[in-house]
PAMI-910296 format. One line per 10 residues: number of its first residue (from 1); their letters; for each residue z, x, y of C-alpha. Coordinates in nm, 4 decimals. Each point is the difference from the previous one (the first is absolute). Example, Ala and Ser with C-alpha at 12.3 -4.5 7.8 and 13.67 -1.06 7.14 Angstrom:
2
1) as) 0.7800:1.2300:-0.4500  -0.0660:0.1370:0.3440
END
This chain:
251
1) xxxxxxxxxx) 4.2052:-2.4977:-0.7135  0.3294:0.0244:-0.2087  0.0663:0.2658:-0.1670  -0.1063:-0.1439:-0.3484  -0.2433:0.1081:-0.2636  -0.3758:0.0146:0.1566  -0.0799:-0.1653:-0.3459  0.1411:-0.3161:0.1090  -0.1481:-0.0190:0.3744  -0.3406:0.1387:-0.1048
11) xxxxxxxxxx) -0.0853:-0.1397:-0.3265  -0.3007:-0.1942:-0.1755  -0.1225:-0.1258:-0.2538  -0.2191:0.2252:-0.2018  -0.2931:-0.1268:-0.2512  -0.1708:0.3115:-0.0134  0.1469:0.3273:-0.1797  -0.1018:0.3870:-0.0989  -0.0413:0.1129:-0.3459  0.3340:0.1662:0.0161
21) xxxxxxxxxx) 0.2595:-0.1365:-0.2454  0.3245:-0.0812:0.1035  0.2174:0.2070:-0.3030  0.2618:-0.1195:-0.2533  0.2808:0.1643:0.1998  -0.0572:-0.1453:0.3357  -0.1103:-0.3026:-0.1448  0.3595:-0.0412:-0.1807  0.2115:0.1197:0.3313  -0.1827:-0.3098:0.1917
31) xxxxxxxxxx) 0.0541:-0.2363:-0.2944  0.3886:0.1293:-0.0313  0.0278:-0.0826:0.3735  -0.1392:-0.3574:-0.0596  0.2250:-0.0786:-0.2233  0.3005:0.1269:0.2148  -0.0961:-0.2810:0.2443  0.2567:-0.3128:0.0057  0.0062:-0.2565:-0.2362  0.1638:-0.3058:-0.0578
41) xxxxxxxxxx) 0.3174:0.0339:-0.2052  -0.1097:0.3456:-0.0911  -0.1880:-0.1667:-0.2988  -0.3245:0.1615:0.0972  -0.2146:-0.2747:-0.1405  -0.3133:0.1786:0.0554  -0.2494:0.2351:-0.2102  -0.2953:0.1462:0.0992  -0.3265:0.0795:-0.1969  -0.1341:0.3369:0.1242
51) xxxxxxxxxx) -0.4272:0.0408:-0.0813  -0.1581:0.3268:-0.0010  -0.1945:-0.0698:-0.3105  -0.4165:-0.0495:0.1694  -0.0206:-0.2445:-0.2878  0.2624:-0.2023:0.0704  -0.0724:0.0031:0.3985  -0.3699:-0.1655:-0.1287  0.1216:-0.2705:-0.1444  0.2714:-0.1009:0.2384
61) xxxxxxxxxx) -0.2640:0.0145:0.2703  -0.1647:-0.3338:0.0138  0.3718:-0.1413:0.0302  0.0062:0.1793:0.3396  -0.3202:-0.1687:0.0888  -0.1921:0.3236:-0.0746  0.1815:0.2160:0.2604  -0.1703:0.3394:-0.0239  0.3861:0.1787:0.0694  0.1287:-0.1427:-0.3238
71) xxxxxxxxxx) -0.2653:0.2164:-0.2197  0.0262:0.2907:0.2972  0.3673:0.0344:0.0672  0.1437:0.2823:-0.2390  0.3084:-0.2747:-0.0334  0.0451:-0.3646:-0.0590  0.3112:-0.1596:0.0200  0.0595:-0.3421:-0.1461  0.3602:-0.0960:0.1491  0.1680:-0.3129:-0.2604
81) xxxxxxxxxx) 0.2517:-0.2416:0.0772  0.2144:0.0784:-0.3844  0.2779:-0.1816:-0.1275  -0.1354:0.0692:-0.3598  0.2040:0.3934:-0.0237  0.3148:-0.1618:0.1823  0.0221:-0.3412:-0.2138  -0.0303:0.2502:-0.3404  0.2881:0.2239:0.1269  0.1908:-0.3235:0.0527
91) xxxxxxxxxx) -0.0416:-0.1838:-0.3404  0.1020:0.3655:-0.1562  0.2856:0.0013:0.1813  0.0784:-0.3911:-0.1260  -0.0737:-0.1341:0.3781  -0.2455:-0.2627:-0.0123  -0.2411:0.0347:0.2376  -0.1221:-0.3169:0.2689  -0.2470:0.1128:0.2004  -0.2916:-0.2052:-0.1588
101) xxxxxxxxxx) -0.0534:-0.1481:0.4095  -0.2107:0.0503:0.2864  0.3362:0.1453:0.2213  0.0554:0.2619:-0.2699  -0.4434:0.0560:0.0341  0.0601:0.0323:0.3636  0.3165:0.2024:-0.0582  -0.2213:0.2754:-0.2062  -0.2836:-0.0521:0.1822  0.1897:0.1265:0.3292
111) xxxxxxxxxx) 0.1500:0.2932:-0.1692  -0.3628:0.1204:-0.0555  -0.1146:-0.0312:0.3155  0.3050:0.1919:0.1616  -0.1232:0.2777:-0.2519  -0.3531:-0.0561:0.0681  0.0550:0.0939:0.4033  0.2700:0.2236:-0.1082  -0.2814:0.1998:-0.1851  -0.2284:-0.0677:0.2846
121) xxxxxxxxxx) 0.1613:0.1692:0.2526  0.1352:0.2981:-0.2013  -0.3566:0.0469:-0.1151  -0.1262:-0.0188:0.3497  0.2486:0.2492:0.1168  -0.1432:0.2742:-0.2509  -0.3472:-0.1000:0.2161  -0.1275:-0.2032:-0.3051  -0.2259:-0.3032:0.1055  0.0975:-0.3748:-0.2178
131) xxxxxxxxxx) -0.1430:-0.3272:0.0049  0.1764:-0.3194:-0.0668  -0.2027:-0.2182:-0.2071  0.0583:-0.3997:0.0385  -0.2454:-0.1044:-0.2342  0.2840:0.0996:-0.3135  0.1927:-0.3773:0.0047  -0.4039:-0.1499:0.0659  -0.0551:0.1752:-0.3821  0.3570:-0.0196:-0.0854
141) xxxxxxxxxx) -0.0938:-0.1266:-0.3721  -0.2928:0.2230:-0.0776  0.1701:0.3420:0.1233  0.3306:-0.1225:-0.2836  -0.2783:-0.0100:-0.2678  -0.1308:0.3813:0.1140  0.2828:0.1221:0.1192  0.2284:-0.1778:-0.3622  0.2354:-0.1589:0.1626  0.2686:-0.1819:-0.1918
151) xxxxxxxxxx) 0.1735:-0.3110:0.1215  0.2395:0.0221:0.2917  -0.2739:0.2623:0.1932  -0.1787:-0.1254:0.2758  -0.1921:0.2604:0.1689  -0.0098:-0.0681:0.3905  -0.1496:0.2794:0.1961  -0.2251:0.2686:-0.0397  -0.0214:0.3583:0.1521  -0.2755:0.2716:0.0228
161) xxxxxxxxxx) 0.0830:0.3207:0.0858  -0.1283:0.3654:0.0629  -0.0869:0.2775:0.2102  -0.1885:-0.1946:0.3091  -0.4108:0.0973:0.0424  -0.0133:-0.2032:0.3136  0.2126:-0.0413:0.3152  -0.0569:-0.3965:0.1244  0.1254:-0.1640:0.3096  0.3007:-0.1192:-0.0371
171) xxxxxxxxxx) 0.0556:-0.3756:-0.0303  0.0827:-0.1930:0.2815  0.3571:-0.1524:-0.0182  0.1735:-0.2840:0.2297  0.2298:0.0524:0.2904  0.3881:0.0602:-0.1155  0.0823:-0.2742:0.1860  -0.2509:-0.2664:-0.1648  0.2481:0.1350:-0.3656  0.3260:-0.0338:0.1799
181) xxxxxxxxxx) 0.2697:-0.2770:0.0305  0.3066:0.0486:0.1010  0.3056:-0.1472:-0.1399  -0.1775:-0.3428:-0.0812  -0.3883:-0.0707:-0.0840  -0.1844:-0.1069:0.3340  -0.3191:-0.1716:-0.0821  -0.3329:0.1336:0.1509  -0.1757:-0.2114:0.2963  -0.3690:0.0231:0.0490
191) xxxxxxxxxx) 0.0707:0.2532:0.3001  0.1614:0.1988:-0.2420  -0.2616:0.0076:-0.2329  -0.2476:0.0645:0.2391  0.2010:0.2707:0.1021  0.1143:0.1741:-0.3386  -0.3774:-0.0264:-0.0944  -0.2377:0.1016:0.2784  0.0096:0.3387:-0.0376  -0.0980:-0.0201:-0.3788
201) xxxxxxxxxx) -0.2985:-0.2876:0.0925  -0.1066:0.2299:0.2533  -0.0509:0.2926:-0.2268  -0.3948:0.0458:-0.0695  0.0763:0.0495:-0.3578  0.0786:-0.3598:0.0010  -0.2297:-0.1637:0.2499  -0.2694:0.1723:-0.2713  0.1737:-0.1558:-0.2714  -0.0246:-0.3385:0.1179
211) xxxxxxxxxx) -0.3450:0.0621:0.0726  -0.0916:0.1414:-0.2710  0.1225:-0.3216:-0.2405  -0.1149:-0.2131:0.2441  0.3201:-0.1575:0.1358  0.1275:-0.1229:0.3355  0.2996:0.1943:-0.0157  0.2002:0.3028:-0.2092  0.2404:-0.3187:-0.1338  -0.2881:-0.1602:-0.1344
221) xxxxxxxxxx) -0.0860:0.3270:-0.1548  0.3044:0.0111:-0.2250  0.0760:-0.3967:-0.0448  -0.3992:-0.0801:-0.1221  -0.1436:0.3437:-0.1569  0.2983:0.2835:-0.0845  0.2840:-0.1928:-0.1354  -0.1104:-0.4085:-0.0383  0.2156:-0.3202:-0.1013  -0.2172:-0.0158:-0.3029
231) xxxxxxxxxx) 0.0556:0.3604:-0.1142  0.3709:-0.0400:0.0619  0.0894:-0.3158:-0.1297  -0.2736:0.1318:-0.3295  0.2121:0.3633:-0.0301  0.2997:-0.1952:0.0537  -0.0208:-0.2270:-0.3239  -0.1064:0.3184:-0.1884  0.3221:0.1691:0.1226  0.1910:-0.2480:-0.0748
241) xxxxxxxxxx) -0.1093:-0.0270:-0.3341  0.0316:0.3839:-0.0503  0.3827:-0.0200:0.1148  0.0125:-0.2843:-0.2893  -0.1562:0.1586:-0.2567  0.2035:0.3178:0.0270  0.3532:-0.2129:0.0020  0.0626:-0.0650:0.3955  -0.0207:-0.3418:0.0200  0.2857:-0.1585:-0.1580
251) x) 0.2036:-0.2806:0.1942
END
């Protein structure tokens, strides 16, 4: 193994974590890191809402789909896409501001996922567990209201973190080579597919799951139950009207 951090080779995800808190101190040297991460034309168009409060991790819980870590994690980290802090230190300074588009959403929305991992794997390094948590842009308009989020903030992921009260398998992860092109794109034949996926099919962790839903396959597993056309194309429009409603959608 190269002689990296064993954070990086040996990590996973944690949704289950001790009663120990994770104090101010620490807390800030992780977040300081995050924010050293790069950024695109050093604007930093980022902020990120840091919960503690028991209260406040109760009512953003049913926009995580009721994930027990969100109320049991001693931190909660909503990471926002934010062009509203950089567009007021421009119209101060007599620049107007014209990032009222979805590049500029996808410009800030970058930026705060560079210091979401950033965080991530500084915070793994210090042996804390995290959890990334996908259902944020799914509840995109109801975490603004809790969370007060004025126009031109667009939260886009979430992360748990604490001291970890469980050690899981790690997740399985393809081949290098099935991430890999070289120079140019090559497009994937079905030998390669069958290839890059057998060992994850294979896995009995996955032959249950397909059982277990009833489906022919581990594909059919994530295309008709985990992640469907109608939930996407439904999430999708409610996105999209989010990005709208908080002044991204101008063209």
């Amino acid at each position: 193994m190269p002689d990296f951090p064993a954070s990086l080779y040996n990590r996973r995800t944690i949704r289950k974590y001790s009663t120990e808190p994770v104090h101010d101190q620490l807390l800030n040297d992780l977040l300081t890191a995050a924010c050293r991460t790069s950024t695109t034309g050093n604007m930093q168009v980022y902020s990120i809402i840091v919960t503690r409060d028991a209260k406040m991790k109760i009512r953003l819980l049913p926009f995580h789909f009721n994930q027990k870590m969100v109320t049991e994690a001693p931190v909660v980290l909503t990471f926002c896409a934010d062009f509203n802090r950089f567009s007021k230190w421009c119209r101060l300074r007599n620049a107007e501001p014209g990032y009222d588009n979805f590049l500029s959403f996808m410009t800030a929305a970058i930026d705060a996922l560079l210091a979401a991992q950033t965080f991530c794997v500084a915070a793994e390094a210090k042996g804390l567990g995290i959890c990334y948590l996908g259902t944020t842009t799914y509840m995109a308009q109801s975490i603004i209201e809790a969370l007060g989020l004025p126009k031109g903030v667009v939260p886009v992921t979430t992360v748990t973190a604490g001291w970890p009260a469980e050690e899981p398998e790690q997740p399985d992860r393809l081949p290098l080579a099935a991430i890999l092109h070289s120079e140019t794109y090559r497009d994937y034949t079905e030998a390669d597919i069958e290839c890059y996926y057998a060992e994850k099919e294979a896995r009995d962790d996955s032959r249950q799951f397909a059982r277990e839903n009833n489906k022919e396959s581990l594909a059919q597993v994530f295309t008709d139950i985990r992640y469907t056309k109608a939930d996407n194309v439904a999430f999708s429009k409610t996105l999209l009207q989010v990005l709208k409603d908080q002044g991204f959608m101008n063209h």
